[in-house]
N, CA and C of each residue as an Amber inpcrd file, in Angstrom:
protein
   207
  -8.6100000  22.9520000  -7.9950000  -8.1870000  21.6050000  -7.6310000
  -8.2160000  20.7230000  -8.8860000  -7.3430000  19.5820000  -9.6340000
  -7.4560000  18.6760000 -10.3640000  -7.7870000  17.8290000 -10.0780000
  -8.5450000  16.8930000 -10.7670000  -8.7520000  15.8550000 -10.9310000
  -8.2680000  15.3900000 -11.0760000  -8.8640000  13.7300000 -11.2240000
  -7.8320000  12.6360000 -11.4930000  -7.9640000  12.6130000 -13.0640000
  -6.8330000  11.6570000 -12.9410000  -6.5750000  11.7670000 -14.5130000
  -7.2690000  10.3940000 -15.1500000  -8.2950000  10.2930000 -14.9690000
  -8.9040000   8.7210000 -15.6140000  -7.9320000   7.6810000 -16.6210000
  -8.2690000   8.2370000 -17.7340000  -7.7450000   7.4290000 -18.8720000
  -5.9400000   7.1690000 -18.2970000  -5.0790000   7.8190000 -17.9490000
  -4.2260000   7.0800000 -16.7800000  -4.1780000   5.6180000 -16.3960000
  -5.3430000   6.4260000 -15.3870000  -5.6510000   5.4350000 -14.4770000
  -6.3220000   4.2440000 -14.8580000  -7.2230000   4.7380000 -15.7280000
  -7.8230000   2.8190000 -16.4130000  -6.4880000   2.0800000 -17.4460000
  -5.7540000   3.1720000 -18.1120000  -5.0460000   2.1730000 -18.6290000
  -3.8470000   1.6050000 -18.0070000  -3.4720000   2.0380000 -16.6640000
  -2.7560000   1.8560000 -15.6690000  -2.9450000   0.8280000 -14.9250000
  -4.9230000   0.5100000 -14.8900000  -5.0340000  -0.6760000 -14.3150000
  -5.5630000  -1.4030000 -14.7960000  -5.9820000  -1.4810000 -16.1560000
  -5.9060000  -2.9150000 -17.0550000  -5.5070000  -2.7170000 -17.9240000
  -4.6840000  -2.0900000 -18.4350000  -3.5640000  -2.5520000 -19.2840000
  -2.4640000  -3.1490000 -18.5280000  -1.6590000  -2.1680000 -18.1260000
  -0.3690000  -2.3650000 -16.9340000  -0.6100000  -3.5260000 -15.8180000
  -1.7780000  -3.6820000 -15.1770000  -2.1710000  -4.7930000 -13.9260000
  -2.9810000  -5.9820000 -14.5540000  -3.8800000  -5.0660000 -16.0770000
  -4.4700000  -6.8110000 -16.2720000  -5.7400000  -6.8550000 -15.8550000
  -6.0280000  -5.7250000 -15.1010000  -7.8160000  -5.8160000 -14.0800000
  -8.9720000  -5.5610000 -15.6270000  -9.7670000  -6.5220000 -14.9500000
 -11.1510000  -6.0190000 -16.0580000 -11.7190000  -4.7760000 -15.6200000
 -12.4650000  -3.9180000 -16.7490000 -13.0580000  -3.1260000 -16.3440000
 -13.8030000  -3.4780000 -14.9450000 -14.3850000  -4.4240000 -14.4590000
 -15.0010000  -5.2380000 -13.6780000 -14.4680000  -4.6180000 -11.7660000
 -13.3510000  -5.0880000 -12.2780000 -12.5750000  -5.1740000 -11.4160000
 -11.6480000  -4.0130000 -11.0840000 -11.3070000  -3.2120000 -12.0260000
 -11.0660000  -1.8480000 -11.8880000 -12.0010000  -1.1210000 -10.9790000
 -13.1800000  -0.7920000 -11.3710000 -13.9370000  -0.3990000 -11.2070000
 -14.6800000   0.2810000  -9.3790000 -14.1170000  -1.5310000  -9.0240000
 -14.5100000  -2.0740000  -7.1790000 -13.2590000  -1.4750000  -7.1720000
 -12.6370000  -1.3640000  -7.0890000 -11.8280000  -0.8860000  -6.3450000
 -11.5820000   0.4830000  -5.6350000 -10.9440000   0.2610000  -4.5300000
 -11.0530000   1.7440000  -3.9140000 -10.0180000   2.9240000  -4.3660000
  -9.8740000   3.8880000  -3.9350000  -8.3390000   4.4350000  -4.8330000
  -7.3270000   4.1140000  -4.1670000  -7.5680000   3.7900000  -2.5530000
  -6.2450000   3.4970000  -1.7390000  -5.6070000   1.6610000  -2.5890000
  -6.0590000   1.1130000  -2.4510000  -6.3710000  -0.2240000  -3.4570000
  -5.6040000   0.0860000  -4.7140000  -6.0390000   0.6350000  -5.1680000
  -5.4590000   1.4410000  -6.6170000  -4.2110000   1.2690000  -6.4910000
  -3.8520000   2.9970000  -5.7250000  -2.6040000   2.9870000  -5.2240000
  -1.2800000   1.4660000  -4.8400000  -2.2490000   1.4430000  -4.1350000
  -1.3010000  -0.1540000  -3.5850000  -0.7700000  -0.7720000  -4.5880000
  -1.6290000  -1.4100000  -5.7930000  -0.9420000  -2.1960000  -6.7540000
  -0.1520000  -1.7590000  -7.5640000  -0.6640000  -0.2830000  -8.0910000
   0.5000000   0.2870000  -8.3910000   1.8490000   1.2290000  -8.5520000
   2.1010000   0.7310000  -7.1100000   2.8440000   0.9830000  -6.4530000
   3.2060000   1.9750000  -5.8800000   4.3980000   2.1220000  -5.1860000
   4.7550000   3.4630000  -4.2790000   4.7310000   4.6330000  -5.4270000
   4.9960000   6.0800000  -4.6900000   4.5040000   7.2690000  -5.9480000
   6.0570000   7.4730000  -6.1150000   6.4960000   7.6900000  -7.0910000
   8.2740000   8.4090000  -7.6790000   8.6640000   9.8160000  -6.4410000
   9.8610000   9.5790000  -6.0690000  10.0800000  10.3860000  -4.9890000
   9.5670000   9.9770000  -3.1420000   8.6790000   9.1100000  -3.5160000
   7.9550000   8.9760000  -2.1030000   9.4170000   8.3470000  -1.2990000
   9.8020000   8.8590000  -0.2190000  10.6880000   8.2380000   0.9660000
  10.6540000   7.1510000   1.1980000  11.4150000   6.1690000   1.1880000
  11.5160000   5.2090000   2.0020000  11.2170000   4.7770000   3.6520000
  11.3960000   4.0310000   4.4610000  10.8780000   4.0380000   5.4550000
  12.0490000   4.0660000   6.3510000  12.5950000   5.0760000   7.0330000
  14.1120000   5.0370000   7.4580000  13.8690000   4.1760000   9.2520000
  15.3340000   4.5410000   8.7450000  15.5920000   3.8870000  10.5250000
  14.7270000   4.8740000  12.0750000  14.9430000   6.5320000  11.5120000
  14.2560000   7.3280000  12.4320000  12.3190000   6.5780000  12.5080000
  11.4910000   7.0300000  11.8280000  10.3350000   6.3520000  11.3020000
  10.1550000   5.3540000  11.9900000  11.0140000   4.0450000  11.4650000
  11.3410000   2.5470000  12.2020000  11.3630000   2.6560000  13.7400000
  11.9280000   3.3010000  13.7020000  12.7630000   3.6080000  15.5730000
  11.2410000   4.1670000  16.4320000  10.3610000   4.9190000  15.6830000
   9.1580000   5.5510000  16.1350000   7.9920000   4.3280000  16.0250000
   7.9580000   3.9470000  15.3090000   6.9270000   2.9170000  14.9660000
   6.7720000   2.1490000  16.2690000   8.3830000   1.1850000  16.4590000
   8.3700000   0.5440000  17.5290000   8.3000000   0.5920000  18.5350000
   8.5580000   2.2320000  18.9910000   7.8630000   2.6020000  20.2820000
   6.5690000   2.8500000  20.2080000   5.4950000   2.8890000  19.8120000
   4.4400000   3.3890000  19.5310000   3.9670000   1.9710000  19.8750000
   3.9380000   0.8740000  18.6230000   3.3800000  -0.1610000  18.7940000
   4.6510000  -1.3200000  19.5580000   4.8880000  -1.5530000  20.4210000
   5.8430000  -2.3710000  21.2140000   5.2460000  -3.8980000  21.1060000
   6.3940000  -5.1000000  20.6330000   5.9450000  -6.4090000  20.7180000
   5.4070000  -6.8110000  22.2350000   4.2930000  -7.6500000  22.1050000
   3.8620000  -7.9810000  23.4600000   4.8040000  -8.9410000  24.2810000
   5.4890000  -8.5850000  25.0950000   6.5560000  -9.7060000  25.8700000
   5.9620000 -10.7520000  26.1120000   4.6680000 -10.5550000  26.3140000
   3.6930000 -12.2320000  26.8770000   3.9310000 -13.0930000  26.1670000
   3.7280000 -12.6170000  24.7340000   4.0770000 -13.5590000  23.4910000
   4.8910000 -14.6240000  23.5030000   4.4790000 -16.0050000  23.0270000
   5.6920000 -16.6070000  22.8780000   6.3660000 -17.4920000  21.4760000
   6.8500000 -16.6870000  21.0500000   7.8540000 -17.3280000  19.4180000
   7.8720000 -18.8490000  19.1130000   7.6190000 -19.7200000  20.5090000
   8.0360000 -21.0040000  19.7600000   7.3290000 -22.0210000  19.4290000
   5.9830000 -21.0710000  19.0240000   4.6800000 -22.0460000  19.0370000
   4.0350000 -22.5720000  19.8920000   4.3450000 -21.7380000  21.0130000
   3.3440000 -22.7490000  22.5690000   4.1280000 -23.7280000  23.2120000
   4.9850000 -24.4650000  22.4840000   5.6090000 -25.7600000  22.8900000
   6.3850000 -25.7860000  23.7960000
């Protein structure tokens, strides 16, 4: 199994993002990830995906859009 690639990754996130060692550091790797950014090749989020999502989690009809008013 490999490892991560450190020196990468620290100069990935304060050089490239700017984080202090400080602040590098707290961070989690999902965190990591996030700021910098999606991975090369990773898929987009298509319409199939989309189409699944929204059945899964469905807007609550109770809801109401116009601020209560």
């Amino acid at each position: 199994m490999a490892g991560f690639d450190w020196p990468a990754l620290m100069r990935a996130g304060m050089r490239g993002l700017g984080l202090s060692p400080a602040e590098f550091w707290a961070l989690t790797p999902a965190e990591l990830q996030f700021l910098l950014g999606p991975e090369r090749g990773a898929a987009p989020l298509g319409r199939a995906r989309l189409d699944e999502l929204i059945r899964a989690f469905p807007d609550d009809q109770g809801e109401r859009d116009d601020g209560g008013n």
